[in-house]
N, C-alpha and C positions, 0 to 999 in steps of 0.2 A: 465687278470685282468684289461690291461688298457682298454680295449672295452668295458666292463663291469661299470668304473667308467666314460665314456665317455659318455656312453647312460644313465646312470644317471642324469647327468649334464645338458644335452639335457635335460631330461625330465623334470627337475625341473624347467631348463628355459624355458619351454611351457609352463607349469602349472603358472607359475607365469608371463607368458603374459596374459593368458587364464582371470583369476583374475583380471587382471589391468582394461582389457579390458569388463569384466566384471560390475565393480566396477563403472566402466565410464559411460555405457549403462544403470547401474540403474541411476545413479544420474542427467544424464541428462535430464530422462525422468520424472522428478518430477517435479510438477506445482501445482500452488496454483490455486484452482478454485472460481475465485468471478467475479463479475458483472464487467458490463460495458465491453468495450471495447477497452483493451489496444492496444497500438501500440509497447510496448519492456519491458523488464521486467531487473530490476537491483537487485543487490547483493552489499549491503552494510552492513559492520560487521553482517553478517548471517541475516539480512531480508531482506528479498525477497520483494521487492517495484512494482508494477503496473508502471506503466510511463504511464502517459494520459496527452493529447494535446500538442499544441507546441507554442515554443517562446524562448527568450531569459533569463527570471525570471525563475527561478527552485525555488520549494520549499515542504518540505516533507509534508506531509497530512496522520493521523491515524484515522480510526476510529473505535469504539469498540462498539460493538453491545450490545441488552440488555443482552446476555449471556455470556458477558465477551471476544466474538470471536476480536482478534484485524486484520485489514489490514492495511497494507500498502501502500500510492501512493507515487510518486513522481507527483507532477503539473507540466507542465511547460507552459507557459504563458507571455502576452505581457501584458495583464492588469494590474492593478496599486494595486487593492485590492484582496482580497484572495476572498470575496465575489459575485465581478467581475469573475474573474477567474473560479471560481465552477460552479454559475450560466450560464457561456457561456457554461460550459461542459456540461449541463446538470448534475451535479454530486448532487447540492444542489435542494432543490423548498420546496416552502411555502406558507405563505400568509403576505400581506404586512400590514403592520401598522407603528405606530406613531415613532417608534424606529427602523424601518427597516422592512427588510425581519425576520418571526417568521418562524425558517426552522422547517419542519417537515419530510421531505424525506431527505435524506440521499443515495448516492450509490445504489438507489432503495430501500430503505426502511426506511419505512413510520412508525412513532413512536408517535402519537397524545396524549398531556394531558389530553383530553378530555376523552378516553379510555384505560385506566390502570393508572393515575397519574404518566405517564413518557413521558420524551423531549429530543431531542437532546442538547447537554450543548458542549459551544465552548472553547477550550482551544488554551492558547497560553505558547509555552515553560512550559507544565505541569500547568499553574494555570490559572483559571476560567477569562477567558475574561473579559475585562471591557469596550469594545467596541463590538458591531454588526458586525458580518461576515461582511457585506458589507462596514463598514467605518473602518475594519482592513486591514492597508496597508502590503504589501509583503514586509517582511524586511530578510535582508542576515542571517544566522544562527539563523533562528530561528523555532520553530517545531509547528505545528498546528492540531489541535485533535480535531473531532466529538464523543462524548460518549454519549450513551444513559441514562442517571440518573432519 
């Protein structure tokens, strides 16, 4: 009887390596597929942020496509404005006028009001910007959003 509950025991502790080890292998292998090209990817409170470019400013960057899809970046950056900063990525492009850069690209994509009556709209900490990407400075805690509206 004790051989019996011994190979038991054993086999319950394989089976629940087998699992862990399991469990590990799917979750590692999960990735978010978007543009551009990151250099390391973070986990903060469960989203999953891109990390593109470098410097000693960090700062979060969302943007939410016309289908509601939202990503993730984190910036990070020597530049002084958020505007600076994207435009050296390449992340932002437009066309220039009287109040700035008028973004139209986006992470690769291109959203023209001239073609559907929709534009990328700049958010700061959730409410509708009152400054131009390019003369919003990089401030500590705080969250900046691309959405298509």
């Amino acid at each position: 009887m004790k051989k019996k509950t011994s190979l038991q025991t054993r086999l319950s502790l394989l089976l629940c390596l087998v699992l862990v080890a399991a469990t590990a292998l799917l979750t590692s292998g999960c990735k978010d597929n978007q543009q551009g090209t990151p250099s390391a990817t973070t986990v903060t409170n469960a989203t999953v942020s891109t990390v593109l470019g470098e410097g000693a400013t960090v700062f979060p960057l969302t943007v939410v496509d016309a289908d509601g899809n939202q990503t993730a970046f984190e910036i990070h950056t020597d530049k002084k404005t958020v505007g600076e900063a994207l435009l050296a990525l390449n992340f932002i492009a437009g066309d220039n006028g009287e109040y700035g850069i008028y973004v139209k690209t986006v992470n690769g994509m291109t959203v023209e009001y001239e073609n559907g009556g929709k534009y990328w709209a700049f958010y700061i900490n959730g409410e509708y910007a009152m400054t131009g990407v390019e003369k919003t400075p990089i401030t500590p805690d705080t969250a900046y959003q691309f959405k298509v509206e």
